[in-house]
N, C-alpha and C positions, 0 to 999 in steps of 0.2 A: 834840803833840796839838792837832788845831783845834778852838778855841771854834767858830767857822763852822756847822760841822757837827753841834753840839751844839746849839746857838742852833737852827738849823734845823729837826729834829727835835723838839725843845721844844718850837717854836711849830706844830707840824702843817706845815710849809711843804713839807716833802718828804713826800709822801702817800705810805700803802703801796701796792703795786706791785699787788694787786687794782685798788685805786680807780682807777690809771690805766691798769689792762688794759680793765676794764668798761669807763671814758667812750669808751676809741679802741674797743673794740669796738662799742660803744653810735652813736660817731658816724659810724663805718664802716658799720654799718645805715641809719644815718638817711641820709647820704651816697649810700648805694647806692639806700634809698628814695628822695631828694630825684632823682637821676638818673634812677631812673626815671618817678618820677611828672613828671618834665619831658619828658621823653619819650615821655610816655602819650598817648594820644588823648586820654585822660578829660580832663588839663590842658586840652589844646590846643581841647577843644567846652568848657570852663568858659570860657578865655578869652574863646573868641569869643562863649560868650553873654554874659558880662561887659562886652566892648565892646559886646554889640546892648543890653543892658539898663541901658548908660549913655548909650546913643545919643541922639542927638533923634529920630529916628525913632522908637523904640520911643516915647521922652515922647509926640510925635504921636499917636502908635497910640492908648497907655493914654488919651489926651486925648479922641480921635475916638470912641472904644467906647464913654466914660462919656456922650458926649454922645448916642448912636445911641438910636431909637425906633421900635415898631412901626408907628404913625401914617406913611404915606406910605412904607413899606420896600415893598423886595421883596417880600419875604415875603408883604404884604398885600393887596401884586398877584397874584400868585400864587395864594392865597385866593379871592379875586373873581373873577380866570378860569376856576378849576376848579369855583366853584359853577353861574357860569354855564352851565357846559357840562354839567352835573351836572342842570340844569332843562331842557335841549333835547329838547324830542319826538322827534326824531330817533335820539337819542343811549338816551334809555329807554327805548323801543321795541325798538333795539337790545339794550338788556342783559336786557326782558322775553323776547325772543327765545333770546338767549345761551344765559339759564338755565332754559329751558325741556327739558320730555322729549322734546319731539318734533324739536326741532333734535339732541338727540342722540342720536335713532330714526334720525331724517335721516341725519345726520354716517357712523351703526354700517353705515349700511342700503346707502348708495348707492352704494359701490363693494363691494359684498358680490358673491359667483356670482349670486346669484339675480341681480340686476340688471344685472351682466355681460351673463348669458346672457338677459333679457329685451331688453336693447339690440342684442344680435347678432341675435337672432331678430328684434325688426321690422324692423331694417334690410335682412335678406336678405325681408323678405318685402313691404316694401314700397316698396323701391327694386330690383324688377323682375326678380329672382334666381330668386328661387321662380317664377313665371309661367314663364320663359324655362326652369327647368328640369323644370317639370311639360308645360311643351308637347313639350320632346325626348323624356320618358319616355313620352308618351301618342301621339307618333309612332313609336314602335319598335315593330315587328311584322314577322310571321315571313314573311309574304306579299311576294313583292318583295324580301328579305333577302340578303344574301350568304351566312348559312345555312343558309336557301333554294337559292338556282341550286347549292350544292354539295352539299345532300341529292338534286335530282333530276339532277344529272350523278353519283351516284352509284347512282340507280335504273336510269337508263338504262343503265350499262353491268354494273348485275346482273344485268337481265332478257334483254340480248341473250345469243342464241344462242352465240355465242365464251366468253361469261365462264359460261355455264352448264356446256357443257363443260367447260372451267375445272375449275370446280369441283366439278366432277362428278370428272375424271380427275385431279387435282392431288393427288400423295401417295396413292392409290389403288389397292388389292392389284391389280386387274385391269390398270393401268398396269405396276406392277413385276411384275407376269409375263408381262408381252408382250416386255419388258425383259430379263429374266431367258432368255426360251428365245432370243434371239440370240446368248446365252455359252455355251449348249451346244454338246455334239457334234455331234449330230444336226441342228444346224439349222446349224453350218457344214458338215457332212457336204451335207446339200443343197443348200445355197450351192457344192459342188463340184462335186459330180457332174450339175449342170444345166449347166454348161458341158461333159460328153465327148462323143467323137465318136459317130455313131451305130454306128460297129462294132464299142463296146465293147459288145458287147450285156449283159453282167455288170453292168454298171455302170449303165446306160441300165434295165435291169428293177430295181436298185436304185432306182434315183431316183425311180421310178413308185410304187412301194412308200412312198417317202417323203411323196411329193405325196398321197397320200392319207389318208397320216397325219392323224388327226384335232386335234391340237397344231397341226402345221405349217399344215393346213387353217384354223382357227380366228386363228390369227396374221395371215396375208394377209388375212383377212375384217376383223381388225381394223383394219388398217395400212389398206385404202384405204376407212374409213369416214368420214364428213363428220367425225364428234365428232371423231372421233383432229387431222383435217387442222385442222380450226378450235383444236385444243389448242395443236399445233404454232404455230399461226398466233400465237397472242394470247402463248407464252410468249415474253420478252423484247421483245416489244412497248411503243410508248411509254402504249397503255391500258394495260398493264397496270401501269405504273409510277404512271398516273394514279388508276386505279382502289385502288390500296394507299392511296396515300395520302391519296383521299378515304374509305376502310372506316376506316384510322387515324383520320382526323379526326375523322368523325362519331360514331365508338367514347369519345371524348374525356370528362369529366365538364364538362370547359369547353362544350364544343359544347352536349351536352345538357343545361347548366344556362342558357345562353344560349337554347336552343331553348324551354325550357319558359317563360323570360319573356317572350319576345318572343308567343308564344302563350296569354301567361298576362291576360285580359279585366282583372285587376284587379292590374295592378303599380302604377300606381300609389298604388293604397291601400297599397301594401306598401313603399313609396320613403319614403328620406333624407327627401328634400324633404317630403312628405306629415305626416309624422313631427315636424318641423321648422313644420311652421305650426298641428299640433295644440297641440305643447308651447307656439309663441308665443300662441294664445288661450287657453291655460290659465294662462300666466302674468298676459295683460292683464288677466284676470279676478284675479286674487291679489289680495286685501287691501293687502298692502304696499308691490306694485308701484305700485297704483293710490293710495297714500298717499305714494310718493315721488315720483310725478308731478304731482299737486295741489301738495305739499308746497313742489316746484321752482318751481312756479310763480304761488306766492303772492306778495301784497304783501309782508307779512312779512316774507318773506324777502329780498326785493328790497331791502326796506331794512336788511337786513342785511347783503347785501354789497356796498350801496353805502356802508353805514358802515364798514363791518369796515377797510378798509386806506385811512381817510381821515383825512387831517390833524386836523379835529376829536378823533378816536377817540385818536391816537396823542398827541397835546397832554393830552386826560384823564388817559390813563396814565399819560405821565409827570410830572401836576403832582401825580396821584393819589399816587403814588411819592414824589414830593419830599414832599409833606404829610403824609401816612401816615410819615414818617422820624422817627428818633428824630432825626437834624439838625435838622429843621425844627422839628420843635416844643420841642428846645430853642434850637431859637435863637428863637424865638416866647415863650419863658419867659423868655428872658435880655432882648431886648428889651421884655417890658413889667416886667422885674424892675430896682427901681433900684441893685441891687448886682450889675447883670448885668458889672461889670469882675472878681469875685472867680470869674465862672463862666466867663470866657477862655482860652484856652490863653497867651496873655500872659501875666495873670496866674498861672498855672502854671509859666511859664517865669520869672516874678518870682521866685516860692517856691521853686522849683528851685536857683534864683540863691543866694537866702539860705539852702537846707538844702547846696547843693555847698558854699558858701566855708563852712560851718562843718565840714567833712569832716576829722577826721583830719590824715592827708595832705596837704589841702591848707592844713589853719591852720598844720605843719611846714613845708611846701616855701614858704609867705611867710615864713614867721618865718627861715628861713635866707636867705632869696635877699635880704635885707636885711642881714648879720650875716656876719661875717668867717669864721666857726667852722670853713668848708672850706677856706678857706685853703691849710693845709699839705698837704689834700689834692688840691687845684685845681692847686697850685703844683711838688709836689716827685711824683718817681717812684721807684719801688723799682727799681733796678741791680742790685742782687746781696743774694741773703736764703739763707737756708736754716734747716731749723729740725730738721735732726737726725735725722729720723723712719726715714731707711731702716735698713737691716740692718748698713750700713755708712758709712762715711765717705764723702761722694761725690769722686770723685777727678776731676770735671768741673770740681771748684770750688775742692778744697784738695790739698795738697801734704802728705804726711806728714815732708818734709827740708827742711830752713832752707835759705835761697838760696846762701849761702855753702857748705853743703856740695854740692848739688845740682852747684856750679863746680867747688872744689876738689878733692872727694875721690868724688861722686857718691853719697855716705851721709852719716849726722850721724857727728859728731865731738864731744869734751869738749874745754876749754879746762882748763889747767892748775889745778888746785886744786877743780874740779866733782867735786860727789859722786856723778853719775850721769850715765849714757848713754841721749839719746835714740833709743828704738827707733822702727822707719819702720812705726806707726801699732799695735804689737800693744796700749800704754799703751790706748789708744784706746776710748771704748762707746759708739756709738750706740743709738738707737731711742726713747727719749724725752730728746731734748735729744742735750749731747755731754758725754764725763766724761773728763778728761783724770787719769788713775792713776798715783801717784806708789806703787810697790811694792819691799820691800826683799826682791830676791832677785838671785844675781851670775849680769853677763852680762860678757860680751867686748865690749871695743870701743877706739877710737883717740883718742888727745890729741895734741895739737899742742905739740912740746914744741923747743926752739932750742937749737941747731943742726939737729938728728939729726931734726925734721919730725914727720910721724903715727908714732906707738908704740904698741903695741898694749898697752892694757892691763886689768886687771879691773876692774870696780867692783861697790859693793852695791847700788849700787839703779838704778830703772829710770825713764823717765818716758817723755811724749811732746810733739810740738808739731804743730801746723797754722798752714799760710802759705798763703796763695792768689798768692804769686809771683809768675810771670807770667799767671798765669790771671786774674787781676785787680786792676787798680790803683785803688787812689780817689784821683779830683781833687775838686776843691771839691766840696764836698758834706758828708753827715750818715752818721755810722755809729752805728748802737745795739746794744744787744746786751743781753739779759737775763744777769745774770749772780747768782752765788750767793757772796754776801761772807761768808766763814770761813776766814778768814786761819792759819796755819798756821806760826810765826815763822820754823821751822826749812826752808821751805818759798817759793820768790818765785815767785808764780802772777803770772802778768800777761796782757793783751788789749794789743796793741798795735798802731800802723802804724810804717812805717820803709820804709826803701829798701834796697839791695841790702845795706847792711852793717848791724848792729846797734843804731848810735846815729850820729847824732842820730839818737832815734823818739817816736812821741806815745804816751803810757802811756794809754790809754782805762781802764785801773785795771790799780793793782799794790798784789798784797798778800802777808802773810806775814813779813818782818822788816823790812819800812817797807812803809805800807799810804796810796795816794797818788793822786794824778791829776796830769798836769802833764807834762814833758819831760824826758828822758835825753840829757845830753850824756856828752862826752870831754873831760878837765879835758888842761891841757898834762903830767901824765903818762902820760894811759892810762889814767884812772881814771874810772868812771862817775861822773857827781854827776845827782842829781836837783833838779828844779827845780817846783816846785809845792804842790797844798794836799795837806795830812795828813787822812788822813782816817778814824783809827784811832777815834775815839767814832763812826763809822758802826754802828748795831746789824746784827749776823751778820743775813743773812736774803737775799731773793731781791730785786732791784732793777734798773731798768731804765735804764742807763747811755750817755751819748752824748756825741758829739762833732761838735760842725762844725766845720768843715776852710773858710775861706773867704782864698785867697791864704796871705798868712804868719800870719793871726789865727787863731788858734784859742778854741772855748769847751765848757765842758763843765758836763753837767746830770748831774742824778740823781732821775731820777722826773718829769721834766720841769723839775724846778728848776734854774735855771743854779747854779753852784758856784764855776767858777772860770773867768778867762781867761787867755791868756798870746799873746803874739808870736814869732815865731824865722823868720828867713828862710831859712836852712838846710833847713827842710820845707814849702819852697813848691813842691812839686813831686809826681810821683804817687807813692803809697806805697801795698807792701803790707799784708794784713793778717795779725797776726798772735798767735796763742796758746798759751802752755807752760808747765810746771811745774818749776822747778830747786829741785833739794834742796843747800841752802845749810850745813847743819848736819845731824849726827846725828839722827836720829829714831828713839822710844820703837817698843816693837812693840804700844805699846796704841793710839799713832798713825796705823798704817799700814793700810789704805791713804788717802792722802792724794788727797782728789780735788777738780779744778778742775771746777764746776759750769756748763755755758753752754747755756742751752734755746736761744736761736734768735742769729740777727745778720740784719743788715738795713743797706744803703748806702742810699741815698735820692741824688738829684741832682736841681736845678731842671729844670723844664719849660723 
């Protein structure tokens, strides 16, 4: 039994396993805050206002402000220019003008239509447009015209003889049956018979008969009449081509609307132009025109827009601006104020200064960036952890068969006088933490037994183990592991490392019928001897167990508390990790099931 351990416990040295979940959690936030607040911008603009606000420069600044006054400033320049120009005849005259109605009757009025069209109209009227087109329009007449000579070349050949005929016989009943009796019988019957000879007399008293036909008579009377010959004459003639298309013409609504102005005594009272010089003295006469023409041409005004876009005018405005500013007149308060340094932005950036470093955050991130307390986390990195949570074992990381059999036989195996056979992971419970199940029910399985080798045989009870084999070795470095100490005497639960074969291994805790931390050798018979502290007054309960592995030294804590150390060069070398439950002795059925408790494991190795 170790006094050690008892002493320990006594004196609070080994804390419950809350207290040092909380502080690494606690300092694992602070850690994670300090990291990031070092990598904040927010640090990184404290900083650099912290070097301007320790600067000489800034002293300078705060020095020069306290001393600044309105007397001889800017500012007071500024003042004195804008009133001066503020008194300028020039200048008030100008803004009497400004704001007045009639500059903005002016401004509404002058390019409005009415004014438009008052400008368009004197200009056609008195730059020579109107004249020039009132003289073309009062020259236009019918007499001498071109539709003139084409109305009397179309009199003339109405009233000649040809075209009266014409139109006399043109389309005419008395036409179409002069016409008509050439297609009769009777009148080629005559057309025959005035060619026979004279001693048809048959035919010859016919034709006499015919010639006096009164038809045939009337026909020939027409045929060699003047009317008829002059009809003939003019159809398809080039008058008569000429004569259409002067009837077409003059028939025209163009012709005759042409004809009646050119004859019309008062077109020009009736013209555009005419029209166009009424509307422009109706306008010059308008009220408003005639106020926008005064208006243009006033003094006034003239001094209005010789101010409007003058350096003076533009200097008013803007010292007007600057002084009218809340800028300006606080900075006119601060300089005639003798605590005008508390109304700076300096000083603002002083107070800034003293409300940032008192932040939180950043009174944390100095009080560590002085102070070791990240250390272990600056320094060491997690290599291989796991904490149990899936549905299963993760088989990326452990091994449910000891190295030796995975060689040997490719399953576990019992050693002669084992009261149980490890099964390949059925023992097994994840999902919160890992349970390693010691149960009394009979399975089948193999012993190694000399000569005769593996034997197949039964056992009552069952358990299991995990090794991380070749899937992971620890060299120098730190393994911990949360474990649950309720030891079990009939029962040797152990967390260990080791190499390919069983012993030499470093017991990271073993309990159940020696309960211990320390080293497993092989005496010169083949017999385990353990070598380390006892650590059976440890009270049952959950605790956070470690070891560092550095070359052949070894040392081990509990809660962080170191416990124990030891040396062996034998385990200077990489070793797996490993966990099981062997039932050593008969177990009660009010015992069973017997379970090895491990919430999480965790390697660490230096940076």
């Amino acid at each position: 039994m170790s006094f050690k351990i008892f002493s320990l416990q006594l004196t609070g040295k080994i804390k419950p396993v809350s207290t040092i979940e909380n502080r690494r959690k606690e300092l694992a936030n602070d850690y994670a805050e300090f990291q990031q607040t070092e990598a904040s911008e927010e640090l990184k603009a404290f900083l650099e206002l912290d070097s301007w606000i320790n600067s000489d420069e800034f002293k300078k600044k705060k020095k020069e402000i306290e001393s600044l006054k309105f007397a001889g400033s800017l500012e007071e320049n500024q003042l004195k220019e804008f009133q001066r120009l503020k008194k300028s005849a020039r200048i008030r005259k100008y803004f009497k003008l400004a704001n007045s109605s009639d500059l903005s009757k002016f401004e509404n009025e002058k390019e409005s239509q009415k004014m438009a069209d008052f400008y368009a109209l004197s200009e056609y009227v008195k730059e020579g447009q109107f004249e020039k087109e009132k003289k073309e329009i009062q020259s236009q007449v019918f007499k001498g015209s071109v539709e003139e000579k084409h109305w009397l070349d179309f009199r003339r050949l109405d009233k000649s003889a040809a075209f009266r005929a014409y139109n006399e016989l043109e389309g005419s009943e008395k036409l179409k049956k002069h016409k008509a009796l050439e297609q009769t019988d009777k009148f080629k019957k005559y057309n025959r018979l005035k060619n026979v000879s004279e001693q048809d007399k048959e035919s010859k008293k016919e034709f006499v008969l015919l010639k006096r036909d009164a038809e045939i008579k009337a026909y020939f009377r027409f045929e060699k009449s003047k009317k008829l010959k002059l009809y003939h004459e003019t159809v398809g003639s080039h008058d008569l081509t000429k004569y259409n298309e002067l009837k077409e013409y003059i028939s025209t609504d163009a012709f005759k609307k042409q004809e009646a102005f050119l004859k019309d005594k008062k077109k020009f009272e009736k013209s555009e132009a005419c029209q166009k010089q009424q509307e422009y003295k109706k306008l010059a006469a308008d009220s408003l025109v005639k106020f926008i023409l005064k208006f243009e041409k006033s003094a006034a005004y003239k001094n209005y827009l010789d101010v409007k876009d003058s350096f003076d005018l533009k200097r008013y405005f803007e010292l007007e601006k600057i002084i009218d500013s809340d800028e300006f007149k606080q900075q006119k308060v601060w300089l005639e104020d003798k605590k005008r340094w508390e109304k700076t932005e300096e000083f603002k950036k002083e107070q800034q200064h003293k409300q940032e470093q008192a932040k939180p955050e950043f009174v944390k991130y100095f009080k560590y960036q002085k102070s070791n307390d990240f250390d272990f986390l600056k320094n060491w990195e997690v290599v291989f952890e796991d904490d149990f949570t899936g549905k299963e074992l993760d088989s990326t990381r452990w091994s449910t068969s000891s190295a030796a059999a995975e060689k040997l036989l490719g399953e576990n195996y019992a050693l002669p006088g084992d009261l149980n056979i490890f099964t390949n992971g059925k023992n097994l419970l994840t999902g919160k933490g890992l349970s390693i199940s010691v149960k009394k029910e009979k399975s089948t399985g193999k012993v190694w037994q000399m000569p005769a080798g593996f034997v197949p045989t039964e056992f009552e009870y069952t358990s299991g183990l995990i090794t991380t084999g070749s899937k992971f070795v620890m060299e120098d470095g730190i393994l911990e592991a949360k474990l649950t100490f309720n030891p079990v005497k009939q029962v040797a639960s152990s967390f260990y490392l080791a190499g390919d074969e069983t012993a030499p291994r470093l017991n990271l805790l073993e309990m159940g019928a020696k309960n211990n931390v320390g080293i497993s050798t092989l005496n010169g018979k083949g017999k385990i001897e353990n070598s380390g502290l006892d650590i059976l007054n440890l009270k049952k309960g959950s605790y956070i167990v470690s070891l560092e592995k550095s070359g052949a030294s070894f040392t081990w804590k509990i809660n962080e508390t170191e416990i124990w150390q030891q040396n062996n060069s034998e385990l200077n070398k990489p070793l797996q990790l490993n966990a099981s439950s062997l039932v050593i002795e008969e177990l009660s059925g009010s015992q069973i099931p017997v379970n090895f408790q491990i919430e999480w494991v965790k390697c660490y190795r230096k940076k």
